[in-house]
C-alpha positions as CSV (number, residue, x, y, z in Angstrom):
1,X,7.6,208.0,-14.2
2,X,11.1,209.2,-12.4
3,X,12.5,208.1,-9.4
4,X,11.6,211.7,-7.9
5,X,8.0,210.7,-8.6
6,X,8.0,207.0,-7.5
7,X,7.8,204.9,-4.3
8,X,10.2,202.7,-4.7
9,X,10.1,198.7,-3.1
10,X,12.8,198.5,-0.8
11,X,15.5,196.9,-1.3
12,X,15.1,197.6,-4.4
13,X,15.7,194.6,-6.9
14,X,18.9,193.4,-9.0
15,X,18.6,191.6,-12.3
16,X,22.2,189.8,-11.5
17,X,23.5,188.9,-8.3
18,X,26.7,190.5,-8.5
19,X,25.5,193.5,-10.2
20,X,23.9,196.6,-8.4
21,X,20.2,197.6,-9.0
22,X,20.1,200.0,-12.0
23,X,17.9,202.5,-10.0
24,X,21.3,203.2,-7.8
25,X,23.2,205.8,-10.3
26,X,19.7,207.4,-11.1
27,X,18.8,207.5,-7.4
28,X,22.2,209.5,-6.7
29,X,21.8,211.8,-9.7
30,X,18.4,212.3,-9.8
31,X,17.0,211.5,-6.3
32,X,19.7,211.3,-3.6
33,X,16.8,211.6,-1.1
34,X,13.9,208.6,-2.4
35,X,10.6,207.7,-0.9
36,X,10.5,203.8,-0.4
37,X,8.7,201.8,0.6
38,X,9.8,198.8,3.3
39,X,8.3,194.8,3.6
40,X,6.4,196.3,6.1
41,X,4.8,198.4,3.9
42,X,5.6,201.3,6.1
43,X,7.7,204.2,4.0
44,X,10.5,205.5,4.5
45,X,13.4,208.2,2.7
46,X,16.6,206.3,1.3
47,X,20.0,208.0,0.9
48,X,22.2,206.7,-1.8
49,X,25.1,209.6,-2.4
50,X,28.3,209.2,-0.1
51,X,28.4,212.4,1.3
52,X,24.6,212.4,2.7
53,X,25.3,208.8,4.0
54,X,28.4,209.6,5.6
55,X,27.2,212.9,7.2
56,X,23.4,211.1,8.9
57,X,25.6,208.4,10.0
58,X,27.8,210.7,12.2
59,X,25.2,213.1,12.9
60,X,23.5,212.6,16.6
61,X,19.9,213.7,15.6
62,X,19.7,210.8,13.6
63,X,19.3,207.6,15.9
64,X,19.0,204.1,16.5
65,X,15.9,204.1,18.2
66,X,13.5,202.2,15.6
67,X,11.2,201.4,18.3
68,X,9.7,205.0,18.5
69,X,6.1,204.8,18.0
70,X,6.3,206.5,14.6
71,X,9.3,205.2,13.7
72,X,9.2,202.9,10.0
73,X,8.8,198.7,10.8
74,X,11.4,197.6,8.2
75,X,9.4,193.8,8.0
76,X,5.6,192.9,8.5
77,X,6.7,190.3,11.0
78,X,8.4,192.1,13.7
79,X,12.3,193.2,13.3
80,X,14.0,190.7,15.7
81,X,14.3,190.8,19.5
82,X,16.4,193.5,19.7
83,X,13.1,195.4,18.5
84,X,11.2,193.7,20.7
85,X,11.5,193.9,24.9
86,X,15.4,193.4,24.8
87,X,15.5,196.7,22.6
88,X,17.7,200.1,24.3
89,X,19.3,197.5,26.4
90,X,22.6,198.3,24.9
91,X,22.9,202.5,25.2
92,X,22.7,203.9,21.7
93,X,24.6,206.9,22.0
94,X,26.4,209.2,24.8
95,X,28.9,208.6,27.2
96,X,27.0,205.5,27.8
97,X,27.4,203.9,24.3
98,X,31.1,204.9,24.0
99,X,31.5,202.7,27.2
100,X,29.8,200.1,26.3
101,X,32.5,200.0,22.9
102,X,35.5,200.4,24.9
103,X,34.2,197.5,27.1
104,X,33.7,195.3,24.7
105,X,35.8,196.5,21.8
106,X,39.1,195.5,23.6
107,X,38.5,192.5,22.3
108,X,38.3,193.7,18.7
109,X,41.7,195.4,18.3
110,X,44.3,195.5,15.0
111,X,46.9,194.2,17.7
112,X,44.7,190.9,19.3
113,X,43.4,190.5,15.9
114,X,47.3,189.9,14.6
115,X,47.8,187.5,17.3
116,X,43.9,185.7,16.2
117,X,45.2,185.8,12.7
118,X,47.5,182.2,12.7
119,X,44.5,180.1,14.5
120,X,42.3,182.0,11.7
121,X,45.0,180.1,8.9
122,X,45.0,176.7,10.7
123,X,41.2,177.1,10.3
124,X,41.0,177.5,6.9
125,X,43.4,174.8,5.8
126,X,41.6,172.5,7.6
127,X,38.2,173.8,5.8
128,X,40.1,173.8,2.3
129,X,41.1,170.3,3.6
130,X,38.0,168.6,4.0
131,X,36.7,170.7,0.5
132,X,39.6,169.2,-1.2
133,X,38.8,165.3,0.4
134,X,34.8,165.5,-0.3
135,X,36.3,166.8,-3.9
136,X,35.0,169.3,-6.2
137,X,32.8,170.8,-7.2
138,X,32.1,172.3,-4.0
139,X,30.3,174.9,-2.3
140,X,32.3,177.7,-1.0
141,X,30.0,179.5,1.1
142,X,29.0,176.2,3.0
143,X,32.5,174.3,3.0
144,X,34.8,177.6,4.2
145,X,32.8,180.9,3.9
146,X,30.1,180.0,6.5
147,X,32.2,178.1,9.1
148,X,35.5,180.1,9.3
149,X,33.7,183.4,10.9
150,X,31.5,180.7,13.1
151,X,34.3,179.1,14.7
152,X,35.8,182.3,15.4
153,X,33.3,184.5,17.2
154,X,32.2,181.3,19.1
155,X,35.9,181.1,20.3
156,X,35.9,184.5,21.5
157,X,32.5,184.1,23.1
158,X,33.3,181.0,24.6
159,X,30.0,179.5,22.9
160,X,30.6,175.5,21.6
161,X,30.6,176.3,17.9
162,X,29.1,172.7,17.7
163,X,25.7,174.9,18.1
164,X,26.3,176.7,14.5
165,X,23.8,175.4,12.8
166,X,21.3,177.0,15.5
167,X,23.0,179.9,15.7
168,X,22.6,180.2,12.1
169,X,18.6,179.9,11.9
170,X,18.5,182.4,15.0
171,X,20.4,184.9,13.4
172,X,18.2,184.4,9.9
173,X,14.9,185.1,12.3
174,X,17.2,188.4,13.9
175,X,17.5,189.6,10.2
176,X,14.2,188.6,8.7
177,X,12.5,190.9,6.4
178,X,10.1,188.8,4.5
179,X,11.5,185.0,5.1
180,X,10.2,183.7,8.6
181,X,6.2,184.1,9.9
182,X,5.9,186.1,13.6
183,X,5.1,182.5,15.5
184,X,8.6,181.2,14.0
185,X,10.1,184.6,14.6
186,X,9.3,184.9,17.8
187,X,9.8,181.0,18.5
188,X,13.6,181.1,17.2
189,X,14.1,184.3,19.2
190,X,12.7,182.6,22.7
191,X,15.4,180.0,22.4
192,X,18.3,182.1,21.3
193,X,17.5,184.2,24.7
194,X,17.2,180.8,26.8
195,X,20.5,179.7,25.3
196,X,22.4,183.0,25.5
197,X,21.2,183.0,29.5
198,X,22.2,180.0,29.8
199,X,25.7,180.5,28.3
200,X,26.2,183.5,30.4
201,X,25.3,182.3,34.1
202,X,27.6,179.0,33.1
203,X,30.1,181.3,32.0
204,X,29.6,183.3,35.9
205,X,29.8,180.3,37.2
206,X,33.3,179.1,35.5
207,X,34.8,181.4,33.6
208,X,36.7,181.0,30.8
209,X,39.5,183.1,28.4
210,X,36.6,185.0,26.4
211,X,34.9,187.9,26.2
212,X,31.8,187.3,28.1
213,X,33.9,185.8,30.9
214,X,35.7,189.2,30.6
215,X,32.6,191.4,30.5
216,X,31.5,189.1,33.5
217,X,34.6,189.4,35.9
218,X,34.4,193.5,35.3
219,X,31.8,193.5,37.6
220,X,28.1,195.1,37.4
221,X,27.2,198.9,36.2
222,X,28.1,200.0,39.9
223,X,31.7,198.5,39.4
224,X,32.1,199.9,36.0
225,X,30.9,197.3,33.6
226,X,27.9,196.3,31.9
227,X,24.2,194.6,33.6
228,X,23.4,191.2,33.4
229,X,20.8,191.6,30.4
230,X,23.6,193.7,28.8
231,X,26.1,191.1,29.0
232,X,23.2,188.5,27.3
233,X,22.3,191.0,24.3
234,X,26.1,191.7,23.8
235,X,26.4,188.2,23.4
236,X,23.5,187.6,20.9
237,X,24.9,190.9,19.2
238,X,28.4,189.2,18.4
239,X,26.8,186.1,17.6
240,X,25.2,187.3,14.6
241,X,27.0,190.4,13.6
242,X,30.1,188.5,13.9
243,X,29.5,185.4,11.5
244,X,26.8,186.5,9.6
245,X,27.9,189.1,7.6
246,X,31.5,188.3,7.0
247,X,30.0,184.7,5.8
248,X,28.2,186.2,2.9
249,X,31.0,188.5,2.2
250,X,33.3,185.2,1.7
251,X,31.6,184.4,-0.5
252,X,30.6,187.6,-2.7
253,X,34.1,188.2,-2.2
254,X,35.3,185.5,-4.1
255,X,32.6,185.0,-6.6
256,X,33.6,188.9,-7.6
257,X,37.0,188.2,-8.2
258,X,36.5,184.7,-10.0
259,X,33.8,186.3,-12.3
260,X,36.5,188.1,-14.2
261,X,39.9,185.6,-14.3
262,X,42.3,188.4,-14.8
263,X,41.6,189.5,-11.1
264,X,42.5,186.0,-9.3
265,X,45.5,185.9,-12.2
266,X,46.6,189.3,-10.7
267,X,46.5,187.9,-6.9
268,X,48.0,185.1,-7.8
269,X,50.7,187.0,-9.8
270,X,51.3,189.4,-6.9
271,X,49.8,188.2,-3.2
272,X,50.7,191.8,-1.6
273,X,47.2,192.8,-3.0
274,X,45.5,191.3,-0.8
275,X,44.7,194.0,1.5
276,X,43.4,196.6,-1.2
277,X,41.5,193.8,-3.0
278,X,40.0,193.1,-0.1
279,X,38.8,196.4,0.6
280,X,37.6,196.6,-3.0
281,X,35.9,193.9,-2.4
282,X,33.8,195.8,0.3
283,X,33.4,198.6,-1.5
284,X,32.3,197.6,-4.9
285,X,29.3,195.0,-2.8
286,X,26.2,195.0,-5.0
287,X,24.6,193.0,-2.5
288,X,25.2,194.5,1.2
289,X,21.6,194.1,2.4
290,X,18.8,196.4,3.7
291,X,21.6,199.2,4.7
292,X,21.4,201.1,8.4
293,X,18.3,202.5,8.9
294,X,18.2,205.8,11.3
295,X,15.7,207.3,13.3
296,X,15.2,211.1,12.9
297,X,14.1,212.6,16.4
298,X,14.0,216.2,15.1
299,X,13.5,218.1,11.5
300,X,16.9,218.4,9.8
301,X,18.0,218.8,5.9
302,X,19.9,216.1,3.8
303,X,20.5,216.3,0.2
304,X,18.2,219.4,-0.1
305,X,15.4,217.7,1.4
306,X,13.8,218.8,4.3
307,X,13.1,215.7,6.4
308,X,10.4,216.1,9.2
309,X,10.9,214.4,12.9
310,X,9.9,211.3,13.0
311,X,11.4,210.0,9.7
312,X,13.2,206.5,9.1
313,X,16.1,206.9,7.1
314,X,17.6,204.1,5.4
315,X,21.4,204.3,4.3
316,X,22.3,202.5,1.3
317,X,26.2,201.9,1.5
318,X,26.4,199.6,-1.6
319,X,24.5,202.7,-3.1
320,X,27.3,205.5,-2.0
321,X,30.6,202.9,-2.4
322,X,29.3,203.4,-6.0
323,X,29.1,207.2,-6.4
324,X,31.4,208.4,-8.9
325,X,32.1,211.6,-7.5
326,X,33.9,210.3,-4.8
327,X,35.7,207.3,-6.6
328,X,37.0,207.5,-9.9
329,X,35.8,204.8,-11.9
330,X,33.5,203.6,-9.4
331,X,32.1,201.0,-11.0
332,X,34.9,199.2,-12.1
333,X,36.8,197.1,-9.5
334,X,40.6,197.9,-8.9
335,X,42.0,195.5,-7.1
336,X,44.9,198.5,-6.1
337,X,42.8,201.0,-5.2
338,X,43.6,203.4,-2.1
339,X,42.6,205.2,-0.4
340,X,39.6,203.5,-0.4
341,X,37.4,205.9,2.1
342,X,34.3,203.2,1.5
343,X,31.5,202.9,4.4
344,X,31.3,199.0,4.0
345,X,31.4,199.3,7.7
346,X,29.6,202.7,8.2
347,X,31.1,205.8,9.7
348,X,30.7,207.9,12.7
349,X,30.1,206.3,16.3
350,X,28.3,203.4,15.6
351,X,30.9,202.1,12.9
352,X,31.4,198.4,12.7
353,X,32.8,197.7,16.2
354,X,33.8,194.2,14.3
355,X,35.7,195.9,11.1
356,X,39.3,194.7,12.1
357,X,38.1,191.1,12.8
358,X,36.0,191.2,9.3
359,X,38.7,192.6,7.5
360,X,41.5,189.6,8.8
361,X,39.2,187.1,7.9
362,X,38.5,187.9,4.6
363,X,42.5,188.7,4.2
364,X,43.4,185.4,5.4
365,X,40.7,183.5,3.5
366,X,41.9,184.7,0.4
367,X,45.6,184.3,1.2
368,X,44.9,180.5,1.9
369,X,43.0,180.0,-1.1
370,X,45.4,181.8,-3.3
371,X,48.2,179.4,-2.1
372,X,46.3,176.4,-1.6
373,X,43.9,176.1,-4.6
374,X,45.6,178.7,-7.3
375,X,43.1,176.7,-9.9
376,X,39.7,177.6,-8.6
377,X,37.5,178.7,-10.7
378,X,33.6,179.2,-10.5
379,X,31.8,175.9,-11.6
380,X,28.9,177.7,-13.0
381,X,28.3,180.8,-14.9
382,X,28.0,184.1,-13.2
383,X,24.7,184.9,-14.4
384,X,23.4,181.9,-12.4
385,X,24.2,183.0,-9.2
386,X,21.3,183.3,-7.0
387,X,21.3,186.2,-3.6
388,X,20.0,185.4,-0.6
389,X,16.3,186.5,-0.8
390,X,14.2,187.6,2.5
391,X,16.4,188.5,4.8
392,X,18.8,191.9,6.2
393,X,21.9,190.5,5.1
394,X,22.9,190.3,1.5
395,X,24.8,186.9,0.6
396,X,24.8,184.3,-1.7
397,X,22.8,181.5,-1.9
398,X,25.9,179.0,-2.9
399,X,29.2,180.0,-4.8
400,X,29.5,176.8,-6.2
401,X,33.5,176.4,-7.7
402,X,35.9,173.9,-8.7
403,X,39.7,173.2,-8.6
């Protein structure tokens, strides 16, 4: 049977961890506008060439609002509290929405991400330190890739990144698609609301250097800034969205580049690659999760399909970093690639508000490790590395290496 004829299980499965799923390059020749179907076991249409995922990211009719009544559950369980009764809090689009990012995306600038960068170094030497001391092998993912971003965001949200171990199990239940029950779901999602309340009227109370002390001191919507419950579910946002992610990508990161030696040799050879390899890195992800899905709130055409209102669209990024008509050799990584147009970080409006801070960590993690442990090398074979299964976010489960 062909892909134009199937319903596929979404995400669709990978026989490697750091390869794509072999239904990709069909799905983009063959079927750049699929019927899947979610963990839910609600459908929904899946968009895998650049072009179509570009153009329904920037296009207005398709939406954000996956709490419509018709709208496609992506898991069985519920999908996270920002589903739930704390969903629309933050404006999806309009005037409204581009507020709400020049608000709170002062804080994520090129320029105060320059001056973030040498606290971000001092961080990771201390990591590699105590990697180093509990000596190898190691994992990377648990001993730099996970705590680096954690310590960050919780600096910038003024949050005691003593907590990361909790913050890590709410944002798991945020992102669930098949891992946690509802009761724990729900349970995980109670506290993280509790806490973040908390945090914020302590914050109102004595405010600090941080963002949420920032958003707070702006004043309420009258004054030109942002509601209490806005101010909580920005917090919660950043929380997640600002470790999570770049965690895994640590870690895919540098398990892609140690899977074929010549590519650390190269870096190591010549450091001023950093940057591109970086955003190779992000392009050439075979494991970037469940994708963006969209809510369509009126009939419109994609790929030659005519897409009726009331559709969930899911945009698969990995999918369209990977289509050859855009990058030459696409499936081959080049650690000098550019321009490198990928939508790691989607496109349109609701881009990554969090790209530049991404982006510096992952440059400064591997600047550190290139100076500081030119050696390292995976301890196990690639073919035994293990994703992340059950969950939003695609990561892997350890990166164990040695130096």
């Amino acid at each position: 049977m062909s892909v134009n004829e199937r319903v596929l299980n979404y995400p669709i499965p990978s026989d490697a961890a750091l390869e794509p799923p072999a239904d990709w390059a069909e799905l983009r020749e063959r079927c750049p506008v699929a019927h899947v179907e979610l963990p839910s076991g609600d459908r929904a249409s899946l968009l895998t060439r650049y072009e179509d995922v570009k153009r329904v990211l920037a296009d207005p009719r398709f939406t954000r609002r996956l709490t419509a009544p018709d709208a496609a559950r992506l898991s069985a369980e519920g999908d996270g509290v920002f589903s739930g009764q704390l969903a629309g809090i933050i404006p999806d689009g309009g005037e409204e929405h581009r507020h709400w990012r020049r608000l709170v995306g002062r804080w994520f600038t090129a320029r105060r991400m320059t001056a973030l960068r040498p606290a971000m170094v001092r961080i990771a030497e201390r990591l590699i330190d105590d990697m180093v001391e509990r000596g190898a092998p190691g994992d990377l993912k648990a001993g730099l890739g996970f705590p680096l971003p954690v310590y960050v965001i919780c600096d910038m949200l003024g949050v005691p990144a003593a907590d990361r171990d909790r913050f890590s199990y709410w944002s798991d239940t945020l992102l669930n698609l098949t891992r946690y029950s509802k009761a724990e779901t729900e349970a995980a999602q109670g506290e993280f609301v509790r806490y973040m309340s908390e945090h914020v009227a302590a914050k109102r109370a004595e405010p600090g250097e941080d963002l949420l002390s920032e958003l707070i001191a702006a004043g309420g919507p009258e004054d030109g800034g942002l509601s209490d419950v806005q101010i909580l579910v920005t917090g919660m946002a950043l929380l997640v969205a600002g470790h999570e992610t770049t965690a895994n990508m640590i870690g895919k990161m540098v398990a892609m580049l140690l899977a074929d030696r010549t590519r650390w040799e190269r870096l190591l050879a010549d450091p001023s690659l950093v940057r591109t390899a970086v955003e190779e890195a992000l392009r050439l992800d075979a494991n970037p999760g469940f994708g963006l899905p969209r809510y369509l709130c009126e009939e419109a055409e994609v790929g030659g399909a005519v897409l009726p209102r009331g559709t969930t669209v899911v945009c698969s990024m990995g999918a369209a970093n990977r289509d050859e008509s855009v990058f030459e050799a696409a499936g081959r990584m080049d650690l000098t690639r550019t321009p490198n147009p990928h939508l790691a970080f989607g496109s349109g409006a609701h881009s990554c508000l969090g790209q530049a801070l991404a982006r510096t960590e992952l440059q400064v993690v591997l600047e550190v490790l290139l100076r500081r442990l030119p050696t390292l090398e995976l301890a196990v074979p690639v073919a035994e590395l293990e994703r992340v299964e059950g969950l939003a976010v695609g990561g892997l489960r350890t990166v164990p290496v040695r130096w």
